[in-house]
C-alpha positions in Angstrom: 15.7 6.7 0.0 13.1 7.7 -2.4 13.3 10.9 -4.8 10.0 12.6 -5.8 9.2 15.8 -6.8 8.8 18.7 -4.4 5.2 19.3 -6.0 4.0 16.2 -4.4 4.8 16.7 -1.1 2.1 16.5 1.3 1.2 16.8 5.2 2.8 13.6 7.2 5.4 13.0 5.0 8.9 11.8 6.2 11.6 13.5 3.9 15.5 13.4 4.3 17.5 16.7 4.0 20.8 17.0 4.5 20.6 13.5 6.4 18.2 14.5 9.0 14.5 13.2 9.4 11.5 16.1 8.9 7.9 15.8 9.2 6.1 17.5 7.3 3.7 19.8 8.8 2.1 21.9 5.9 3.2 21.6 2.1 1.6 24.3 -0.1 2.3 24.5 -3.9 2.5 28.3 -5.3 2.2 29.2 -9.4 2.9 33.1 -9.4 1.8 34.9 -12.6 5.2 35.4 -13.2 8.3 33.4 -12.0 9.0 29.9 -11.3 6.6 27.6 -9.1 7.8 27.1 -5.6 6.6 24.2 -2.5 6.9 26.1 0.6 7.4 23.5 3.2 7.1 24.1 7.1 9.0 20.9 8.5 9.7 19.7 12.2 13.1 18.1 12.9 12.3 14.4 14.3 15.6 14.4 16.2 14.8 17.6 18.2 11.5 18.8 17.3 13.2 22.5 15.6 10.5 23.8 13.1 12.2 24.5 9.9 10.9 26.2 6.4 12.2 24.6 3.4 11.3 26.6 -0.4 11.6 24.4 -3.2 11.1 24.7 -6.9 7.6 22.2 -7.7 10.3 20.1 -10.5 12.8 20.0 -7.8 13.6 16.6 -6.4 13.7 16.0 -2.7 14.0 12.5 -0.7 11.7 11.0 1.3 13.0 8.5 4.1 12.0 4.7 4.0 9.1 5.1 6.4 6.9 2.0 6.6 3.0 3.4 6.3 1.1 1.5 8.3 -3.1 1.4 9.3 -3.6 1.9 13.0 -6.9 2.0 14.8 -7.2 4.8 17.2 -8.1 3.6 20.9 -7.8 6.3 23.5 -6.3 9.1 25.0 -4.0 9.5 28.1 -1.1 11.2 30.3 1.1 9.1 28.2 -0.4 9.9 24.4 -2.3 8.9 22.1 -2.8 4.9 22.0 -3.3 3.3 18.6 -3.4 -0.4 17.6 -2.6 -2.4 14.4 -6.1 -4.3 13.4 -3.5 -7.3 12.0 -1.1 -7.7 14.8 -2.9 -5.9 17.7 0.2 -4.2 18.6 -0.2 -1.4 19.9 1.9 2.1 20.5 1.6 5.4 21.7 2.0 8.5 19.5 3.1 11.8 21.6 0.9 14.8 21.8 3.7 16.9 19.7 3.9 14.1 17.0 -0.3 14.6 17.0 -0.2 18.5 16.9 -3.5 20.0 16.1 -4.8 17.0 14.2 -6.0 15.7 17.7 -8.9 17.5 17.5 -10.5 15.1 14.7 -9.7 11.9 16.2 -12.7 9.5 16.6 -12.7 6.1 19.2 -12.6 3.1 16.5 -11.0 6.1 13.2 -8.1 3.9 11.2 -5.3 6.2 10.7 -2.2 6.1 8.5 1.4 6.1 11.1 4.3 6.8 9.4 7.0 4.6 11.4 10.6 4.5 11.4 12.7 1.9 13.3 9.3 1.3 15.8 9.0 4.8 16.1 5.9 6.7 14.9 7.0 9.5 13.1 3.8 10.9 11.5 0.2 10.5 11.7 -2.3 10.9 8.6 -5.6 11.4 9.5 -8.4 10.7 7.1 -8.9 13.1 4.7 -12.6 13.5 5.4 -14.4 13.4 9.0 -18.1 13.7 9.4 -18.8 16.3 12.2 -22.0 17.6 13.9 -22.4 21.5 13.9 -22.8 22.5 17.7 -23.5 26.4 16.5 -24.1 28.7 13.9 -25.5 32.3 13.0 -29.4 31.7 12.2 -30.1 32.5 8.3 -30.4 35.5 7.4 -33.3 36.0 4.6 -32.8 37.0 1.1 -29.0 36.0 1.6 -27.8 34.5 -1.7 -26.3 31.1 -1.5 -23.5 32.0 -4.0 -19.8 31.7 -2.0 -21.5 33.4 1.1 -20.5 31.4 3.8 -20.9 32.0 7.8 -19.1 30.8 10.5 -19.4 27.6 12.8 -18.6 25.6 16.0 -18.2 22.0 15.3 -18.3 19.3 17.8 -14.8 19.1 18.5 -14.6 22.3 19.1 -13.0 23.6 15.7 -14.4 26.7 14.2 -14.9 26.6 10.3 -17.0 28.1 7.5 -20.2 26.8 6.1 -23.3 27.5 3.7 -26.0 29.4 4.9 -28.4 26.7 4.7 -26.7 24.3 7.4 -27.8 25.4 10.8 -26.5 23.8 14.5 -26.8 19.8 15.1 -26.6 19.0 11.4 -24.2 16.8 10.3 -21.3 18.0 7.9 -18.1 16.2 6.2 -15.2 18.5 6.9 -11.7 18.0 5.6 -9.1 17.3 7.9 -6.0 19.2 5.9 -7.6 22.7 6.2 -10.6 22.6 8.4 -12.9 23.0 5.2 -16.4 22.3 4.6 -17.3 19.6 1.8 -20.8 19.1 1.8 -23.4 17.8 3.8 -23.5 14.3 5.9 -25.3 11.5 3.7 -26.1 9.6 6.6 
């Protein structure tokens, strides 16, 4: 077992509390005006899939389970899950859709993705942090609208709603982050 400190907990990790495996689902650090800082943690049991918030102090130490993090290549999608391969040993296994949760939506044929696995099983999935999506719709511009933190809503092609600048309109190319569904800037390519 590893310690580390609560404030570096993030999405997809594998921590041990109280001797039972959680995945971490969300991790968010908060630093109140007044007060202490505090990691609020939503967790899902591995053993039983039991959702489970967890409220640390940032300093706090907590431990994170020997998880071997390992680069799969995504392949396809069926009845059984979500197949993925390892490029170096072309083994391959199959990662449940509750294991997946609502990351699924980002997964690309051919995307190399981080599996946290435990004893051959995959616990965890870490997506890239970035994904370059096409913008299906948008609301047209609307003139004289300043380009300061006004931002509209859009469809991406995976069927994710998110927020962009006015100047971005349908079948443009965008880089969205994967952790909150953000925009980042436009596609270079």
């Amino acid at each position: 077992m590893v310690k580390v400190i609560a404030s570096s907990v993030r999405k997809g990790n594998v921590l041990d509390v109280d001797g039972k495996l959680y995945v971490v689902l969300t991790a968010q650090n908060f630093h109140p005006g007044k007060g202490t800082p505090v990691t609020q943690v939503d967790m899902r049991r591995i053993v039983d899939g039991v959702k489970v918030s967890e409220r640390w102090r940032t300093t706090e130490q907590v431990e994170r389970a020997f998880v071997e993090d390992v680069n799969f290549q995504y392949l396809y999608e069926d009845g059984e899950g979500f197949h993925f391969m390892n490029p170096a040993t072309y083994d391959q296994v199959v990662v449940d859709v509750e294991t997946m949760g609502d990351q699924k939506a980002y997964l690309q044929e051919g995307m190399t993705c981080v599996l946290s696995i435990h004893e051959g099983v995959p616990l965890a999935i870490e997506l890239p942090r970035h994904v370059t999506l096409e913008i299906t719709e948008t609301e047209p511009v609307v003139k004289g609208q300043t380009a300061s933190s006004s931002y509209k809503p859009a469809m991406l092609a995976n069927g994710v709603r998110t927020m962009v600048p006015p100047h971005i309109n349908a079948g443009t190319r965008v880089v969205i982050a994967t952790e909150d569904n953000s925009y980042v800037e436009r596609a270079k390519d």
